[in-house]
N, C-alpha and C positions, 0 to 999 in steps of 0.2 A: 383524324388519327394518323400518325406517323409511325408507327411502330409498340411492339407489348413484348411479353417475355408470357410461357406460359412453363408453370413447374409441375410436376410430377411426381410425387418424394412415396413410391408404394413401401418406404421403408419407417412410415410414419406412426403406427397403429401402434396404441397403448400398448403396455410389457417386453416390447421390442420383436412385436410379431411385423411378420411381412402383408401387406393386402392381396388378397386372393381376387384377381379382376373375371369377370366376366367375358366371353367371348367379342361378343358387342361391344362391354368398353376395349378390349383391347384391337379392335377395329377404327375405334375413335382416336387412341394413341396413336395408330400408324398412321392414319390418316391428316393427323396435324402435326408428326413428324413430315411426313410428304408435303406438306404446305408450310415447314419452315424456310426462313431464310441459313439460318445457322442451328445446329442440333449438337446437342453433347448428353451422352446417355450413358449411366454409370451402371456396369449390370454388376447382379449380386443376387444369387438364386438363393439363398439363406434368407438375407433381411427383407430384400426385396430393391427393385430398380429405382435408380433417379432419374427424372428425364427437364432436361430445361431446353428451351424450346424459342426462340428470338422469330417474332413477326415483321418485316418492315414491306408496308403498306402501299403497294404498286401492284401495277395494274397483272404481273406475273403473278403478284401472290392473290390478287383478284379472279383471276383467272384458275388457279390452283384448290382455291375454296369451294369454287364454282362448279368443280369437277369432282372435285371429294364430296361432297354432298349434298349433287345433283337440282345446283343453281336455286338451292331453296334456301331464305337464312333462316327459316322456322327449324331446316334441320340441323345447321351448325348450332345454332342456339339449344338443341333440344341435345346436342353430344355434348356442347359445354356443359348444360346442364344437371345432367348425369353424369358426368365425370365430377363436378360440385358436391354433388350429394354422396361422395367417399368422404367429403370429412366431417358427416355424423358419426362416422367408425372413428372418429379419434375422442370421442364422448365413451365412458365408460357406460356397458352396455345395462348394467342395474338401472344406470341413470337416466338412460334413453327410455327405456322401457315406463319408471317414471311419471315421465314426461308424457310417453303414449295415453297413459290409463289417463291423467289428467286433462289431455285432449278429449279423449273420449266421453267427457262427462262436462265438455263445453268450456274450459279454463283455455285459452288461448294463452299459451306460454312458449315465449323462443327458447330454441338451443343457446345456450349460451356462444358465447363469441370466442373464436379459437384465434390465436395467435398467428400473424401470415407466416412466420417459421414452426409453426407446429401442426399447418393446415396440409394433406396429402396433396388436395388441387385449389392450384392460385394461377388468378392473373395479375402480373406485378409489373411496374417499369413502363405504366401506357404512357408513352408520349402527344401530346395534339399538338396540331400546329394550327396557330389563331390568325386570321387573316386581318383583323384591323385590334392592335399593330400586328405588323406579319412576325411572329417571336414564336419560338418554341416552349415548351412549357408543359410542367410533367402533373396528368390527371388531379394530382392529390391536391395540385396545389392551386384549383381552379377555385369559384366561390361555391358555395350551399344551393345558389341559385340556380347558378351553372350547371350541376349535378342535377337536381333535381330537372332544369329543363330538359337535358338530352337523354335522362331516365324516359318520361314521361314520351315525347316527341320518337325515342329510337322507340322504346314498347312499340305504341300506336303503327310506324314503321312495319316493325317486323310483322305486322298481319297485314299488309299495305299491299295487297295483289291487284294487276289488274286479270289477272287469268290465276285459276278462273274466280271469277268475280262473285263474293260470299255476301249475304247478309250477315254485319258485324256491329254488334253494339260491347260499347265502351262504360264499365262504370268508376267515375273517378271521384277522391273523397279527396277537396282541396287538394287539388294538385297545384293551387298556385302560390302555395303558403311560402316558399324561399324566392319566389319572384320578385324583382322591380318592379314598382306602377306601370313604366311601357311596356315589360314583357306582360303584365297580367291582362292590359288593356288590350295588346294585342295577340292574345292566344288562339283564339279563333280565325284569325287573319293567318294566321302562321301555319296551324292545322289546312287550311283549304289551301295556299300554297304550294305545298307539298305533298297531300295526298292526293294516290290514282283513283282511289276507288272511292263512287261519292255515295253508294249503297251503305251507308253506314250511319248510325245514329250514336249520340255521346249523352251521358246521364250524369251529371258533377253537381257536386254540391260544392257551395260556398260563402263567405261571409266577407267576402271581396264587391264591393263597387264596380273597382274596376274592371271583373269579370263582367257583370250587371250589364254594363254602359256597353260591352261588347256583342248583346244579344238582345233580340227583339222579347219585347215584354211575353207576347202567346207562347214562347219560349220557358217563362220560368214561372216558378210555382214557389208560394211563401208558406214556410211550415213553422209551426206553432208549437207550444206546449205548456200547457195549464194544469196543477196539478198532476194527474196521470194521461190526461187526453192529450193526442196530437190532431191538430185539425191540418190540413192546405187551402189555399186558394190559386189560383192563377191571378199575377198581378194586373189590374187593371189598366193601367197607365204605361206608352211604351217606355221602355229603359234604355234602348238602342241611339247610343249617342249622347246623351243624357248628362247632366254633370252630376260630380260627384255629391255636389250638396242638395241637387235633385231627389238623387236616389237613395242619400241617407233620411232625407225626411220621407219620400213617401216608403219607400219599400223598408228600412232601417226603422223610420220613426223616431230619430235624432233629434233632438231638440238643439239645434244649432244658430238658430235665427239671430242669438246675439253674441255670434264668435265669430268674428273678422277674418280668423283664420280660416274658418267652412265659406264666408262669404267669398272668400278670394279667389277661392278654387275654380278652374274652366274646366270644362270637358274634356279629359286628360281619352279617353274612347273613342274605338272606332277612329283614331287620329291619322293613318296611313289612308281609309277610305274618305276622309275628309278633305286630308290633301290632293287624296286623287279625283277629285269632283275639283277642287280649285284648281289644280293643275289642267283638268279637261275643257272646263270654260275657258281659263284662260289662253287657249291653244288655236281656239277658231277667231278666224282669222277675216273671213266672209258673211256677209247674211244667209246666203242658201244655207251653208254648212250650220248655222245657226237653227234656222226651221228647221233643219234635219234633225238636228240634235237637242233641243231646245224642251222636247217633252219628257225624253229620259233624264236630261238634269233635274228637273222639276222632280221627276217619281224617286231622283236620289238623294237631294235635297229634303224632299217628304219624310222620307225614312227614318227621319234623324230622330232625336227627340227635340224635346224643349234645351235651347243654348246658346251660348255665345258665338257657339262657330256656328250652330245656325244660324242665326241672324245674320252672322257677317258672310255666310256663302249667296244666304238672299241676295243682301247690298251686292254682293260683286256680280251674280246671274243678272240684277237689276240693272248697274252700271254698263253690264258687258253688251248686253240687251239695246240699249240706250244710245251706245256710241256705234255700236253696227248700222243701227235704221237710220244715225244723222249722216252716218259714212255713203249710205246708198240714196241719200236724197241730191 
């Protein structure tokens, strides 16, 4: 991120009344005035203030954030937050209320969607900056996938401690639904990359393969439903690595066997630790370094499922194997 704009409009509340803030939010106001780069605030003790608010994204305004609320992002997050939920007061309050009783009695219903000029608190104007190609480029205009992966990956983040160090479980319902095949295949790759804290367990359902191919079989659980019954099982057969026309027949149940097109398919998973098992073989250089190493490729090679990269990391373990012991005769 390179820069955001944050607004403020307490002059926004249905019938031209002014919003009456709270002590605490209005400690959250100064406090992300104090952490702007540029501020312009329009008082008006009648209708109520406007405050627009310019962030650009260095290491001083890092440093400012850090200090306004005490190096935690759970609690920047938690003033955004609450500063967000003023613009259920631009919902007329019959309506709100509602909406309450209807919760109340298990209808899961949204507030409707306010307009960003008609909303009291917006974040507007986020800039990112994408490093391959390196081009600037403004939030809105990234893909569905995009969104949803740095949705997903920042959440998880924002509880990412390693002090002090929580038992934290994750439950996620298709989160890989606006994903590409490689981003799905490799979300777990991606999650252990960047998380400190390994005390933590995830619970996701999905209808993806390619998540499938990304986790060991004792991992996942097949759920049913007949009539009114839901039954599980835990799959028997690993999935970890697996191809895609593997996992639609045994775990899916696809009847695919005469479509060219399922035939074709490789093992699109697990495809970064694939390469890195071929890239590690290929890297020793001596026989000792070999016997050293020689029992852990084999337990990483194991892991895999039934597949073409399997086979073909055997063949190269095998090759690589072959030409060390002629090299040292």
């Amino acid at each position: 991120m390179n820069s955001f704009r944050i607004i403020i409009r307490l002059n926004k509340l249905y019938g031209n009344k002014n919003v009456k803030v709270t002590k605490e939010l209005e400690g959250y106001i100064q406090d992300l005035i104090d952490c702007s780069a540029l501020s312009s605030i329009k008082m008006d003790s009648k209708r109520g203030n406007e405050y627009i608010l310019d962030f650009i994204i260095n290491e001083a305004t890092k440093s400012l954030f850090s200090k306004k609320f005490d190096s935690s992002p759970q609690n920047l997050f938690e003033a955004l937050n609450k500063l967000n939920l003023l613009n259920t007061l631009c919902i007329q309050k019959t309506y709100r209320n509602i909406l309450r009783k209807k919760r109340a009695k298990g209808q899961l219903l949204k507030f409707p969607q306010i307009a960003s000029l008609d909303k009291i608190f917006s974040i507007e104007q986020i800039e990112l900056v994408l490093t391959e190609p390196k081009v600037r480029t403004e939030y809105e205009k990234i893909s569905d996938g995009e969104h949803q992966f740095m949705h997903i990956l920042g959440g998880i983040m924002l509880f990412d401690e390693k002090e002090p160090m929580r038992d934290l479980i994750y439950l996620l319902d298709e989160p890989d639904t606006h994903f590409n095949p490689f981003w799905r295949s490799t979300f777990f790759y991606q999650l252990q990359s960047i998380l400190e804290n390994r005390d933590i367990e995830f619970i996701l359902t999905t209808h993806s393969p390619f998540i499938l191919s990304d986790c060991h079989g004792y991992n996942v659980f097949k759920f049913a439903k007949k009539d009114s019954h839901v039954t599980f099982e835990r799959v028997k057969k690993e999935t970890y690595g697996t191809t895609f026309k593997n996992i639609l027949d045994d775990i899916f149940q696809a009847d695919n066997k005469d479509n060219d097109h399922f035939k074709s398919q490789i093992a699109k998973m697990s495809f970064l630790d694939i390469e890195a098992v071929y890239n590690d073989i290929e890297s020793v250089n001596s026989l000792k370094d070999w016997l050293s190493l020689s029992e852990d490729f084999q337990k990483r090679i194991k892991m895999l499922g039934d597949s073409t990269d399997k086979t073909y990391l055997i063949k190269i373990y095998t090759d690589k194997e072959q030409k060390l012991r002629l090299q040292n005769v």
